[in-house]
N, C-alpha and C positions, 0 to 999 in steps of 0.2 A: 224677799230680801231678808237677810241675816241683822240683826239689828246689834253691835258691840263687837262686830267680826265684817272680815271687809266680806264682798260679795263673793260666791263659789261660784263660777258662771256656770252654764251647762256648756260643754266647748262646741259642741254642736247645734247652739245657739244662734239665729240670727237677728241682731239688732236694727232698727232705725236710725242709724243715724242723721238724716236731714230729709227733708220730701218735698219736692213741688212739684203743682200739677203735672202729670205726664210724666215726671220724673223720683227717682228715689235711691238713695246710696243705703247700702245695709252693708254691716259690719260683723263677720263671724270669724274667730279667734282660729278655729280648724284650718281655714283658707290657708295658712303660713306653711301648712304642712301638705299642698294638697296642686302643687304646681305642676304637676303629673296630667292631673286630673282637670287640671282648667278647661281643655276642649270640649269634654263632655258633660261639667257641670254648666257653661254656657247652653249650649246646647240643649239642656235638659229645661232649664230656666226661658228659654227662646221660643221654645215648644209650647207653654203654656198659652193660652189666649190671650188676647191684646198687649203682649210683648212686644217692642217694634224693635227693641236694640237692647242688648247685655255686652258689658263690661267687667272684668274680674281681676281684682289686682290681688294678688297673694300677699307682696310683701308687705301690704298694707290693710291684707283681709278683709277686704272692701268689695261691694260687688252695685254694681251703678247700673240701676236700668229704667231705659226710655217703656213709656206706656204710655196706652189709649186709657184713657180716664174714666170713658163712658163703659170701657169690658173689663175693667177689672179694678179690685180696689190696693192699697198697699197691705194690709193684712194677707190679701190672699197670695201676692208675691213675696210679702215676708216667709211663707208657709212653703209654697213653692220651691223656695231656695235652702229651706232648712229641708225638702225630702232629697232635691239635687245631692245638697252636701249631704246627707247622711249615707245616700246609696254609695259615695266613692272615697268617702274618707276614710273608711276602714281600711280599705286596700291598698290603700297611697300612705295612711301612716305607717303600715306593718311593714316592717323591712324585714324580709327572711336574711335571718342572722347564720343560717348553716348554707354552705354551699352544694347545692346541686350538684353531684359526679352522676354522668351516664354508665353505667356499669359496661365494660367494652365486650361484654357477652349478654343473649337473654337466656334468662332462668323460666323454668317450670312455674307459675303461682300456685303452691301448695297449697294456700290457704283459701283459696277458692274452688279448690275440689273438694266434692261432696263426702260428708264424712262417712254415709252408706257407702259409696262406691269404694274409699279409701280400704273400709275395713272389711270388704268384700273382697279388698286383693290381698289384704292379711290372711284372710280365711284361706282362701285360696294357694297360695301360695304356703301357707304351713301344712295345710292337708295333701300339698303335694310332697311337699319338701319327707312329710312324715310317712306317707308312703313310698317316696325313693327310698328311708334310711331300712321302710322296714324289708322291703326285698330286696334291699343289696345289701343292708348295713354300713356302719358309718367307714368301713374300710374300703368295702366296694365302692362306694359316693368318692374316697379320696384317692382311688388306685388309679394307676395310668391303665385307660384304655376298658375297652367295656364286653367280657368273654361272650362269648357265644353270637358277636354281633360283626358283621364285617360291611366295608361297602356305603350304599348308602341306608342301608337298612339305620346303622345306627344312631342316623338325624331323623328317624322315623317314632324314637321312640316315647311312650307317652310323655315322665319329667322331662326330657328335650324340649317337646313341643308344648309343652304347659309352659316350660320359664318363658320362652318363647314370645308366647301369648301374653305373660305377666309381665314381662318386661317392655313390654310394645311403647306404653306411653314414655319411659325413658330411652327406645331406640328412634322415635320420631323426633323429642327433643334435644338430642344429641346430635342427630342428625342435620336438625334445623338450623341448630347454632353453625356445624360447619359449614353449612350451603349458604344461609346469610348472612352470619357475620364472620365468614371465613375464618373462625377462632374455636377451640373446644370452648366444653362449659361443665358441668360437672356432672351433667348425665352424658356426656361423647365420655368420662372417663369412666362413668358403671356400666356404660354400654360396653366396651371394649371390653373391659373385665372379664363381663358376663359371657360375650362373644368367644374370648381365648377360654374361660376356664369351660365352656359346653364344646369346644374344637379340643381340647384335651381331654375330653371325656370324665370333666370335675362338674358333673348335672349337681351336685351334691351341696359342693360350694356358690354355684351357680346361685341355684333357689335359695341358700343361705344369703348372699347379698341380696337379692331382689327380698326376701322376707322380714330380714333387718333392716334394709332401705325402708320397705314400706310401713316400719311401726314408727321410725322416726319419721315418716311423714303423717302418719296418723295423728300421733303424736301434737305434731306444730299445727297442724289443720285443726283438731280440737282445741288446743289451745287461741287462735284467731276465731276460731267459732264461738270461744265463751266470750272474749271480748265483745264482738258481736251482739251476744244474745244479754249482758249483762247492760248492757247500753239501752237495748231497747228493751226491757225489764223494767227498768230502771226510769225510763223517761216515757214510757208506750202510751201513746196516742188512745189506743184501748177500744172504742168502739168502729164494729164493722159499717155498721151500719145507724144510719143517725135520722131525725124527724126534721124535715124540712118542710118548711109552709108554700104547697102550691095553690095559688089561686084561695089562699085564705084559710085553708086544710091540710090536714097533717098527712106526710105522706113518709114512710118509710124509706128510705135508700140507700143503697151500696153510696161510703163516703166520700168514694171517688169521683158521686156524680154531683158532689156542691162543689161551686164558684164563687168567688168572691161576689158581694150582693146579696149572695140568697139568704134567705132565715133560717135558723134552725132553734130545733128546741132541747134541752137539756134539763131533764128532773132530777126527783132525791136519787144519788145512789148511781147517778150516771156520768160517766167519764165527757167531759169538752171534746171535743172536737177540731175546733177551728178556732184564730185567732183572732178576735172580734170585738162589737160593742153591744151591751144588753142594751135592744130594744125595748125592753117590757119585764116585768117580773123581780124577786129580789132573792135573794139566797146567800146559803152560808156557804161557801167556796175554797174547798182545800189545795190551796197552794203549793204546799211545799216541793213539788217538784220540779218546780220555778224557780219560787221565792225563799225556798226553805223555811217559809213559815209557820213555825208550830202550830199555832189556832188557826182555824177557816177564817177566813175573810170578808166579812160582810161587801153583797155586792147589790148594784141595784140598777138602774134605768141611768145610761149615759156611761158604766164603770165600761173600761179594757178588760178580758178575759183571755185566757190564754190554753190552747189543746191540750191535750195531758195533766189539766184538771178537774178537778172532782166535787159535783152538787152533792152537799150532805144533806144537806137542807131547803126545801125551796123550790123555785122552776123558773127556768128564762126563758127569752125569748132574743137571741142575737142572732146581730148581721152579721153576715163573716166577711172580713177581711184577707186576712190569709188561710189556705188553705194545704193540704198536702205537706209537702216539702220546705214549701213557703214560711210555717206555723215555725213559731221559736223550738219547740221542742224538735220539730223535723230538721229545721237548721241543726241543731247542738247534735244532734246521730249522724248526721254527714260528715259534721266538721270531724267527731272521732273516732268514726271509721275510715275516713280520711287519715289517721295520725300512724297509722302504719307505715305510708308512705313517704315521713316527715322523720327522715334518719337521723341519727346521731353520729359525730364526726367519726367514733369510732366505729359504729356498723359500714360508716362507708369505707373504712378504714379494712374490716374485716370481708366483707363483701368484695371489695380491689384485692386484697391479699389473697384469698380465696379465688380468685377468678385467672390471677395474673401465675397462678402457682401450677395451675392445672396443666400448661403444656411440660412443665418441670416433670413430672410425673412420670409422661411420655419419654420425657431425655433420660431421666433415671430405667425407666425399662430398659430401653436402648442400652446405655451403657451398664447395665447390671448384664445384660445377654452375652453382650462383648466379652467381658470379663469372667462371668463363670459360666459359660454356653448353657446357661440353665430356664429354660422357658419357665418351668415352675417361680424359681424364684423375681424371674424377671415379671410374671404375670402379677405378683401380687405388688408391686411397682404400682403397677393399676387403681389393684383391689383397696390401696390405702390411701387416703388423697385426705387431704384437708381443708376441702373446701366443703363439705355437708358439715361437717363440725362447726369448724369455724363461722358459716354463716349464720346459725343453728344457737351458734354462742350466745352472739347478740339478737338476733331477730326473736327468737321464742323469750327471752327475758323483759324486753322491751314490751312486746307484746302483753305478757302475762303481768305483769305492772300495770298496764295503762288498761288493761280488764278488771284487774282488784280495783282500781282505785274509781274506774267510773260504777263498779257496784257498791261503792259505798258515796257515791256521789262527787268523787271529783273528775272533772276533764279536761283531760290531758291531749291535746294536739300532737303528739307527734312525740317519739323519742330522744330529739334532738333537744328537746326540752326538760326531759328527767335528766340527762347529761349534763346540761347547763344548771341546772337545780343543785344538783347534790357536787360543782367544783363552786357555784357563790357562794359566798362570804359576806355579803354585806346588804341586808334590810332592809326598804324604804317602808313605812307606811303612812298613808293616808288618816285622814284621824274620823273626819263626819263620814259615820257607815261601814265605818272598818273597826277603828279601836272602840267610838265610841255606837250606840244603835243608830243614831241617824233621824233617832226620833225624840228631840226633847220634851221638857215635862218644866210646866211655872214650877219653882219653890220657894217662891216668895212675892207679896203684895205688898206694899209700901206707900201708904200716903204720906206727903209730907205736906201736903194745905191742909189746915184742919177744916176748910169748907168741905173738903173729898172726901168719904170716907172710903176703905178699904175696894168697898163691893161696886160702888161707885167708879172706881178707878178702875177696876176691871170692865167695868161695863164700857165706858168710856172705849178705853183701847181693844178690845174684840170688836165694838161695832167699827173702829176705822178700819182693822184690818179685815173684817168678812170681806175684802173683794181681792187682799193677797194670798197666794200660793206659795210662799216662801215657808218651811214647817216651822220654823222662831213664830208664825203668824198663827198656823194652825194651831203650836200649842196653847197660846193665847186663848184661842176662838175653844177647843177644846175645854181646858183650865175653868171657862165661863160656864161652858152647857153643864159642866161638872156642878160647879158651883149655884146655875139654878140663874145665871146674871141675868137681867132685862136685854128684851133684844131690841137695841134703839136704832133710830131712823137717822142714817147719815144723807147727805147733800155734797158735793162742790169735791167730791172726794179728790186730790192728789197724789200720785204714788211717786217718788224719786227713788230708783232702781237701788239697792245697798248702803244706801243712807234713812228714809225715813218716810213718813204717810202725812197729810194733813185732810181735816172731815171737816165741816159744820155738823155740829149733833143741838139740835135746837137752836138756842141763840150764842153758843159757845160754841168758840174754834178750837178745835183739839187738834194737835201734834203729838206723835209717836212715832219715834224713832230713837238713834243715837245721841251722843253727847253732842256731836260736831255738828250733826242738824240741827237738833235744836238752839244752838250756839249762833247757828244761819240766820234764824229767826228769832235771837236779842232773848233768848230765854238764856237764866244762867243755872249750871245747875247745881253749883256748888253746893249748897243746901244739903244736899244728900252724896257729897261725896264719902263720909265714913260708911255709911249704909252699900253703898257702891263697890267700896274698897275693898268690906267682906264679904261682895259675892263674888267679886274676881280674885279675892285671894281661894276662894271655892271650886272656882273652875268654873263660875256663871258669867252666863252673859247678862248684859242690863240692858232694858227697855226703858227710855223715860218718857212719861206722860206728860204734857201742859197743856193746860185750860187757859185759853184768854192772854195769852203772854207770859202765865207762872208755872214753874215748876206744882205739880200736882203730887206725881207719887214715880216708883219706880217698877218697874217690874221683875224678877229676875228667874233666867231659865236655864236650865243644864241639861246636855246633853249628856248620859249617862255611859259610861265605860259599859261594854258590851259581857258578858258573863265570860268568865275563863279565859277572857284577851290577856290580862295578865299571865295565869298560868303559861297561855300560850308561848309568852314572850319567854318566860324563864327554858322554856321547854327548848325552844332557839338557840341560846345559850348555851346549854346542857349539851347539845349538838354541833357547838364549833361557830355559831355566830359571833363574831365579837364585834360589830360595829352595825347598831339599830336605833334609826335615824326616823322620825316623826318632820314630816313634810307639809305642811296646812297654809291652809289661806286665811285660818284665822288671825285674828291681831296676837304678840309675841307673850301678852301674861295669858291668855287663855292657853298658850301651845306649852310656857313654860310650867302650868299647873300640869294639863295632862301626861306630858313627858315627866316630870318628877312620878307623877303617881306609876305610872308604869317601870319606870326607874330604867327607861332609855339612857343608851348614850348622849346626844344629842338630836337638837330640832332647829327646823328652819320654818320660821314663821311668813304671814303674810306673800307668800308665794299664792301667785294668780295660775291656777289651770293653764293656762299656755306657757307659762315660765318653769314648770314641774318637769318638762322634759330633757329642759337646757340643766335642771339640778343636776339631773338621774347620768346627762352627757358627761359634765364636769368629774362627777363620781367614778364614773368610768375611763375617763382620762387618766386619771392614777392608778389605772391597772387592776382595779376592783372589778369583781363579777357581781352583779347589782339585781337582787328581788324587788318587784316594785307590788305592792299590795293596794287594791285601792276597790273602788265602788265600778270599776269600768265604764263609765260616763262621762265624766265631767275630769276624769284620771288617763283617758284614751289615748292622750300623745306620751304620758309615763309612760303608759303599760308597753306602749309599742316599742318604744326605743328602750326598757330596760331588759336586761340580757334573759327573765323571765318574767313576765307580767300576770300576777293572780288575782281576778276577780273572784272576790265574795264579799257578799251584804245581800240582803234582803230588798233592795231595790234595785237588782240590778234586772236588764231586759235583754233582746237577743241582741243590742248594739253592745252591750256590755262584751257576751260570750265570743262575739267574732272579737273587739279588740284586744282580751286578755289571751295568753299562751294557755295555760291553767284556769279552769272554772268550777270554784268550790259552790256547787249547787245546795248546800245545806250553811245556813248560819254559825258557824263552829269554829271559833277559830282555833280549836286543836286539831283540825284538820291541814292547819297551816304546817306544826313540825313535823306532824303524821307521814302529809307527801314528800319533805324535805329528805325525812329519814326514809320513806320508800324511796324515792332516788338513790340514795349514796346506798343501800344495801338491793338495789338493782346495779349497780354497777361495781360493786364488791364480786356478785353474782355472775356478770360479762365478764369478767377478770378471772374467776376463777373457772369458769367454762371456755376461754381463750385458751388459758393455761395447761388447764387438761385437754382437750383438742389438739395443742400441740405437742405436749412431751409426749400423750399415748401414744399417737399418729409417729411421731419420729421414734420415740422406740421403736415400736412396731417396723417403719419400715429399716433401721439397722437391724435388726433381727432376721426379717426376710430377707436380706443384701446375703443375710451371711449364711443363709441355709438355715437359721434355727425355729420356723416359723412357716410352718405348710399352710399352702393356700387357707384351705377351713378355717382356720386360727386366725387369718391372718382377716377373715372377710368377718370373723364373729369382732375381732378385738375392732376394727374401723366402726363398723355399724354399732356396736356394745357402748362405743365411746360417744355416735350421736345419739343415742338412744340416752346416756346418761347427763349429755349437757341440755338436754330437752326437760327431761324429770327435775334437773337442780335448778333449772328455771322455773318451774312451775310453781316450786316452794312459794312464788313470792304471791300466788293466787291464794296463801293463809294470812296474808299481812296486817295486821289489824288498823287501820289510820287513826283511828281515836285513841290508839296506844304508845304512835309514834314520838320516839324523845323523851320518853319516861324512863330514867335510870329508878 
């Protein structure tokens, strides 16, 4: 519990609301969002043992279930129902805000051809190409007709049957499209090409397309392969092989052969593995690939560990949990190599254009023939189409973005999310774990009985809170071990949820909590409201202590502003922000200190975790494109309904990474206008590779219309042009993010 701020719930939280035997109603805040999902989080709840009946009301977040009393207890149906909702609320919150288009042709998947084989046909196909120029020359390559050859001899001949051969995988999917989707696609238009210019006896121009084609497909496939490869760099699991305890003995194994339950071991110097609990052992634990936390992390007996981390120090011994694919960091490689297929309006935009243009092509040959009975010029009708550019535009840029930016740790889902990125305009942030670290610190002790002294008073308040989890408690509990306090023996402990604690410590009842609690309990605390005054004029929150029905002393704790969140903020600005909005659950003078200090526009205070999404709706009711930045937790229903949702803090887990769009895996928050500015100069980028794809391309083919552009020229300038909206995409694989938005 938060003590001087209302409570931050977790939204996938479930509560007690009332219990009798065999029965019990629980209350969790996500339900409101999750009416999709009712059948199966029953269900899932039903499955447990001695369930005999479940109930789930959404609109009222409520979840009512009959039991056997003697199989199970309510904690463990509390538990039950907080794994139900956790497994389905991500999906039922997330609303895919881009619409899905079938593309009404299928394409080739370049990027899943092997970069060996790609550039084995580049070889290949240049070393042909460069032997047709040199025994015929480039005049011979572009003459009609081929001397010394008649009949069929001259479909016999070697560069014939080399493009041939080179060409094969663009005559099967060319072919495919018209057989099953009765429609071209944009290899039926290089096939053709290729087809009329080796029936004209242009082998020359031929292998010039096919050569050109396949650097720009080399090209795009490298560029999805770094993505790829920077991903799992970047998050790599790391060990092949790991020590697992059989039968009480260490036993080596391929890591594909632990399961959830088994033990495994992990020493100095050795990468995690598995998602798990340490059974045994204690170590210093580098996180950062998680948690992006700078220092290792002290860990021990009972801690969560996570795959893809690193014992510097130490040795454990953990049961695994999850495994494989299952581990947070296998989730976050799925989710963005998944993000290819998560378009941006305008790739689908360019993708339909491109697709819908290709029988034009065709009609353009046609009547280019009619008109000046010229097969030459009608063929290159063919040879220049705008659908490899144009797709080319946006997909290799998109891509090359969302590779840069998961090598420097951020992930990115999907391109339709750089798009949305860099047209919002307007802000949200979160304050605990976003602006501020998330982890407070005492900065001040206050007795005001002069029976208490200072040390006293601390002792007091850490022993009622050693049995809270709330961090206002921990820094409390922390403050004291610091300080050296006595560690006293509480009794009759009480906890009231975001209001306050009561203990016996001896023969004195102690209360610590809020104003309003102790106010419950006839304590008054006026006494120390100047003292009080100026910690909330600070930005503190206040703990008050009482002994025996008096005010004792006060406590006061700050959650400290996060390094370079300020800069960060300016940096926003600098970039076209103009409306940044501070959204907290804290009480309205703690939100109005930290918005001044950041020198936000505005803030909205006292807002509850389930009310944050109804903000983020109304904001967007007036036509705003809305960034919501938060911890991904307890911000899940923001993240999902705001037009892009970024997680980052140092507590965030893999519920966090599925419910944000964006997941800044390092603590930084100049990585917030880093990605902003990578968006808008990836779609500066799309725009000007749209741009040139189309005017070359339509030059080009008014030039061929008119006679002034022989085939050769006309298949170098098509392919020259996706060759170069490929290259001006790649630029953005130099992007620096920790530089982004610095004029």
């Amino acid at each position: 519990m938060k003590f001087g701020t209302r409570r931050r719930e977790n939204i996938l939280e479930c509560t007690v609301a009332h219990a009798l035997p065999g029965r019990v109603r629980l209350r969790n805040h996500a339900l409101r969002y999750l009416g999709e999902a009712r059948t199966q989080i029953e269900q899932r709840i039903r499955d447990h043992h001695g369930v005999e009946r479940v109930t789930l009301t959404p609109a009222s977040g409520s979840i009512l279930i009959w039991f056997r009393a003697n199989e199970t207890t309510v904690e463990e149906l509390r538990e039950a129902a907080e794994y139900a909702v956790g497994d389905h609320s991500l999906d039922a919150l997330k609303e895919e805000r881009t619409v899905r288009f079938e593309l009404p042709v299928s394409e080739r998947r370049i990027q899943n051809e092997p970069l060996g084989e790609l550039a084995g046909r580049v070889a290949a196909a240049g070393g042909t190409l460069l032997v047709s120029l040199l025994g015929r020359g480039i005049a011979g390559g572009s003459g009609a007709g081929v001397a010394g050859a008649g009949g069929i001899g001259r479909f016999l001949r070697l560069p014939l049957l080399a493009s041939v051969g080179l060409a094969w995988p663009i005559f099967t999917s060319g072919v495919r499209s018209l057989v099953e989707d009765r429609r071209p696609n944009a290899d039926t238009l290089s096939a053709t090409a290729i087809v009329a210019s080796l029936l004209a006896g242009q082998t020359v121009s031929a292998l010039t397309i096919i050569l050109l084609a396949d650097i720009a497909e080399l090209l795009t496939a490298y560029s999805m392969d770094r993505t790829r490869k920077a991903i799992r760099e970047m998050l790599s699991v790391g060990e092949e092989e790991v020590w697992k305890l059989v039968d009480g003995e260490a036993v080596r194994v391929p890591l594909e052969q632990v399961e959830p339950g088994d033990r495994v071991l992990a020493g100095a110097g050795e990468r995690i593995s598995v998602d798990g609990r340490i059974i045994e052992g204690a170590a210093a634990v580098d996180q950062a690939s998680i948690t992006g936390e700078f220092l290792p992390a002290n860990r021990a007996a009972g801690d969560e560990v996570f795959a893809g981390t690193v014992v510097r120090s130490g040795s454990l011994t953990i049961e695994a949990r999850k495994v494989g694919d299952e581990t947070a960091v296998g989730r976050i490689i799925h989710l963005v190599e998944d993000a290819t297929h998560r378009k941006a309006n305008i790739q689908f935009f360019a993708d339909r254009f491109s697709a819908q243009f290709i029988p034009v092509n065709f009609l353009l040959a046609g009547l280019v023939f009619l008109v000046t009975k010229s097969p030459i010029r009608a063929l290159n009708m063919l040879i220049i189409d705008y659908s490899c550019g144009v797709r080319l535009s946006t997909a290799t840029a998109l891509a090359s973005a969302i590779s840069n930016a998961a090598r420097q740790g951020v992930l990115i889902k999907g391109g339709n999310y750089l798009e949305l990125l860099a047209e919002a305009d307007t802000l949200v942030l979160d304050k605990t774990g976003t602006i501020t670290t998330g982890r407070p610190v005492v900065t001040i002790v206050r007795s005001i009985d002069p029976a208490v002294t200072d040390a006293e008073l601390l002792e007091y308040a850490a022993a009622a809170e050693k049995t809270v989890t709330h961090p206002m408690a921990s820094a409390i509990i922390a403050h004291g071990r610091r300080m050296r306090a006595r560690s006293l023996r509480t009794s009759g402990v009480e906890v009231q949820a975001g209001r306050g604690v009561e203990a016996k410590i001896g023969h004195s009842r102690i209360l610590v909590g809020s104003r309003a609690y102790l106010a419950e309990h006839g304590v008054d605390a006026d006494p120390a409201h100047e003292i009080a005054a100026n910690c909330a004029t600070r930005g503190e929150s206040v703990v008050y202590i009482a002994r025996d029905g008096r005010l004792a002393g006060l406590i006061g704790v700050q959650d400290d502003l996060k390094e370079n969140m300020k800069k960060a903020v300016n940096r926003l600005r600098n970039i076209g922000y103009d409306d940044i909005i501070l959204l907290t659950g804290d009480v309205e003078q703690q939100a109005e200190v930290v918005s001044s200090r950041m020198a936000l526009d505005r803030f909205k205070a006292e807002v509850m975790p389930e009310n944050k999404a109804d903000a983020i709706l109304r904001l967007q009711s007036k036509g705003t494109q809305v960034v919501m930045v938060g911890d991904g937790i307890n911000d899940a229903p923001a993240l999902a309904f705001a037009d892009v949702g970024i997680a980052m803090g140092a507590n965030r887990t893999d519920i966090a990474i599925e419910a944000a769009d964006i997941t800044i895996a390092h603590d930084n928050p100049l990585l917030i206008p880093g990605t902003v500015n990578l968006a808008r100069q990836t779609m500066q980028i799309v725009k000007q590779n749209f741009a040139a794809a189309i005017g070359i391309n339509s030059a080009g083919l008014v030039l061929s219309s008119l006679g002034y552009l022989p085939v050769f020229w006309a298949a170098v300038l098509h392919n020259a042009t996706t060759v170069m909206v490929v290259a001006n995409s790649t630029r953005l694989l130099l992007h620096d993010l920790s530089k982004g938005g610095k004029r």
